[in-house]
N, C-alpha and C positions, 0 to 999 in steps of 0.2 A: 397185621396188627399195628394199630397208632402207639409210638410212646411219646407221652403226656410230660415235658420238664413242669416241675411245681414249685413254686417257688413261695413261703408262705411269711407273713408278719407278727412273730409272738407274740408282738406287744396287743395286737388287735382281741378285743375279748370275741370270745367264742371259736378262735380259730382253731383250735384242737379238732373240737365236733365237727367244725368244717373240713375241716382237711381230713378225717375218717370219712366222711358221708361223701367227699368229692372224689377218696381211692375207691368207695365200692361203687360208687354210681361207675368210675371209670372201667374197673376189672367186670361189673356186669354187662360193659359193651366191647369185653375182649381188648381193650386198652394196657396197656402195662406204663406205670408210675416210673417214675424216674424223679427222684429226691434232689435239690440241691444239698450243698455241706450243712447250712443254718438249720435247714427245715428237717432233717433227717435229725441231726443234734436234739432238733427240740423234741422227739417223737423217740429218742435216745435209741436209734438206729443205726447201726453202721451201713455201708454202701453208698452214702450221699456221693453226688460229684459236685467240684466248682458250675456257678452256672456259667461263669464264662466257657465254657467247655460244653454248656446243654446244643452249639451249633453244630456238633456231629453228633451225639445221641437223640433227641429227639426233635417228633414231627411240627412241635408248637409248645407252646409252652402256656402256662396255668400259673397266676399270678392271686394269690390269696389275700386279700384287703381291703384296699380302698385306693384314690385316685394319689398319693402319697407313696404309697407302697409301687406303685405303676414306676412312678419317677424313680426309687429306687434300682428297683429292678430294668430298668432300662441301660443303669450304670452298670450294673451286676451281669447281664446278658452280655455287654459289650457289644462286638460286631455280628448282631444277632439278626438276620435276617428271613427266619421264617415268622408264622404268625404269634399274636401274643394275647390273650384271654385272661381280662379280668375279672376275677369274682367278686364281687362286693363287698364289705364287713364294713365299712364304711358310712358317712353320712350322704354326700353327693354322687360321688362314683360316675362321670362324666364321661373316664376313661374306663371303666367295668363295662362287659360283658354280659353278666348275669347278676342275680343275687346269690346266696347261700341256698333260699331257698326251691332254686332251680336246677339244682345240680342234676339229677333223672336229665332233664331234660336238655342241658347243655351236653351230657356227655354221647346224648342221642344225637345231636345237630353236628357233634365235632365227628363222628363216626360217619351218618351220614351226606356229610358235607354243606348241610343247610347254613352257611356261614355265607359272610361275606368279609375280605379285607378292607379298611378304611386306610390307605398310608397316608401317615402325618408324618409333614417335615421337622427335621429337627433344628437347631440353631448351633452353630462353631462359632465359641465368641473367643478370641486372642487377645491375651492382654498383652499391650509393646510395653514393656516396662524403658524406663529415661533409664536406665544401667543394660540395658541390651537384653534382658533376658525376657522372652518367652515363654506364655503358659496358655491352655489351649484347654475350652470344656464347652461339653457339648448338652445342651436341655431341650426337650420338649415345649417347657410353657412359655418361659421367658425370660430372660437373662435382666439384670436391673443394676445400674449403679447408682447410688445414695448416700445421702449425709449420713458422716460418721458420727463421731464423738458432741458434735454441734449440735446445737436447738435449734440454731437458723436456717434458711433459705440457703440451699448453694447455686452452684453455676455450674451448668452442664453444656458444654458444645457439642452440637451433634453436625455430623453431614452426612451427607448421602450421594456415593460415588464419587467423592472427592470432593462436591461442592456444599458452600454452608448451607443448612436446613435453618438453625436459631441458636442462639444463645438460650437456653431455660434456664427460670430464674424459680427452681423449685424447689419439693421433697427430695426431689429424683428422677432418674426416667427408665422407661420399661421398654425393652423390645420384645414381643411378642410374637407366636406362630397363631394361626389361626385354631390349634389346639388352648394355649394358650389365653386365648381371647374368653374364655370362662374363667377366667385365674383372679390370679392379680391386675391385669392389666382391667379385667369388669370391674373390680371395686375401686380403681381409680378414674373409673367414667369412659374407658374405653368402650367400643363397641365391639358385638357379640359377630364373629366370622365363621361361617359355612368350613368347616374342617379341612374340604377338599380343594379352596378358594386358594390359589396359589402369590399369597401373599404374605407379609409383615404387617404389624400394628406398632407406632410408637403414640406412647399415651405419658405424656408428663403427669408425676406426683405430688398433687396437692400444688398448681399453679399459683404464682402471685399474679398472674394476667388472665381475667376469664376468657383474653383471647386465644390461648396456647391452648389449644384439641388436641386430640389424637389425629394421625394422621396415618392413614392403609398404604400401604406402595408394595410395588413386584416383589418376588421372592429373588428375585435375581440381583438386588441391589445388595450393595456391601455399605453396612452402617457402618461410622464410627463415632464413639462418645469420649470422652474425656471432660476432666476437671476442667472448668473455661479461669478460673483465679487462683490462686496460690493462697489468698487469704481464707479461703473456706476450711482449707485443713483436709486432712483424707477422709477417701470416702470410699464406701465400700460398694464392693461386686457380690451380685450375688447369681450365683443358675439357677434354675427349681426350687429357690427358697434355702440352697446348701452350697457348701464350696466357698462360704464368704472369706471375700479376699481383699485386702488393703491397696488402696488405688491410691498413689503422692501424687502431687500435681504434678505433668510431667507426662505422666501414664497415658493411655491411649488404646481404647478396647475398639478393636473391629468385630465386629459380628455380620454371618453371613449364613447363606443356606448349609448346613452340613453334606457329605457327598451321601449318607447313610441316612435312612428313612426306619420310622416304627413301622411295622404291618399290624393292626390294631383288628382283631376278630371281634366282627359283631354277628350278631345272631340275625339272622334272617326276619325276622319279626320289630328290629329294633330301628331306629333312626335316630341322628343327631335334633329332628326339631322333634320328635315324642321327648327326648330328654329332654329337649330345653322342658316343654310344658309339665312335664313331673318334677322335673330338678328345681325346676324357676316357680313352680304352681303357676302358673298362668293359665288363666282359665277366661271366660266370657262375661260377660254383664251380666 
């Protein structure tokens, strides 16, 4: 018997009926549920466990929402190393699995093994703070530091392995995973990376030079970015779009491959380029 961690987002509409249709598609293929604290609360049940804790109870874990709810729950799992299935409720859902309304049929794939893992890197970005202290977070999409409190242009120095990359003279700049490369780092003109492509994307925000690109390089490099002026004023860090953090000039973020990876369950039927063309509508002349 598989047990199923679930882990689900209240705020998403419909997820009640979801999360019932996805306990009985699971108990009709001999599955047994296993609640985190949140999702059991919201179903006002007792029994939940933390999900930090779902890495000795359960086979995989079932993630209810959308590609937001993924990032969450990726924080929430912690050092979670088996696989991870998301359901849809969502509008994009890049990181999902199935929709809601394939539940039958994912809980048939997860029983008989029709899956496949996709593992996506994650990103360790350290903030050196100028007072000595150390802070340390880890994202899947992309980590980003930005003008704070200013309407202007900042200065961001970046290098790579020690040596200067440029001076940007931007919005901001993004490091991105090639999960990521659907994110934020696309709507700032970044380009779209193969998930399993073992690389980085750094993509400057809103350039004042149209020569400043994005730029791909190894996964094996160790970025750093920091304030390049004192006069910009701080600027902010952010991971996943959360954890924003005040950056003085001074400061100094390294980011690098994390030692821990997501194992990302897709269904046997599914691809990153069918998503692109659903998600992106791309279609032919």
């Amino acid at each position: 018997m598989l047990n199923i961690g679930i882990l689900a987002n209240p705020q998403k509409a419909g997820v009640l009926h979801a999360l019932h249709a996805l306990r009985t598609a699971l108990e009709a293929h001999a599955c047994r549920s296993v609640l985190d604290l949140q999702t059991a609360a919201m179903l006002g049940e007792s029994g939940g466990i933390p999900a930090a804790d779902f890495a000795r109870h359960v086979d995989l874990a079932a993630v209810l929402g959308g590609d937001g709810t993924m990032l969450d729950a990726l924080l929430r799992l912690g050092d979670f190393d088996k696989p991870v299935a998301g359901i849809n409720l969502g509008r994009l859902g890049f990181l999902t699995s199935c929709t809601d309304a394939e539940l039958d049929a994912f809980a048939a794939a997860i029983t008989g093994g029709h899956f496949t893992i996709s593992v996506r890197i994650l990103l360790e970005a350290t903030i050196h703070r100028a007072d000595g202290v150390d802070e340390s977070f880890v994202a899947l999409n992309e980590v980003t530091l930005a003008r704070g409190e200013t309407g202007r242009l900042v200065s961001v120095r970046a290098t790579v392995n020690g040596e200067l990359l440029n001076h940007y003279r931007a919005d901001g700049l993004i490091v991105a995973t090639p999960t990521g490369s659907t994110a934020y780092s696309l709507s700032a003109g970044g380009p779209l990376v193969e998930p399993s492509a073992a690389v980085f994307v750094i993509t400057p925000i809103c350039p004042h030079s149209l020569s400043q690109r994005s730029l791909v390089l190894s996964d094996d490099a160790v970025v750093e970015i920091s304030p390049d002026a004192a006069d910009c004023g701080p600027m902010l860090f952010t991971a996943d779009g959360r954890d924003t953090t005040r950056i003085e000039p001074g400061d100094r973020i390294e980011v690098r491959k994390a030692a821990k990876a997501l194992h990302l369950l897709m269904l046997e039927d599914r691809s990153f380029y069918q998503a692109l063309r659903q998600k992106l509508r791309w279609q032919g002349l």
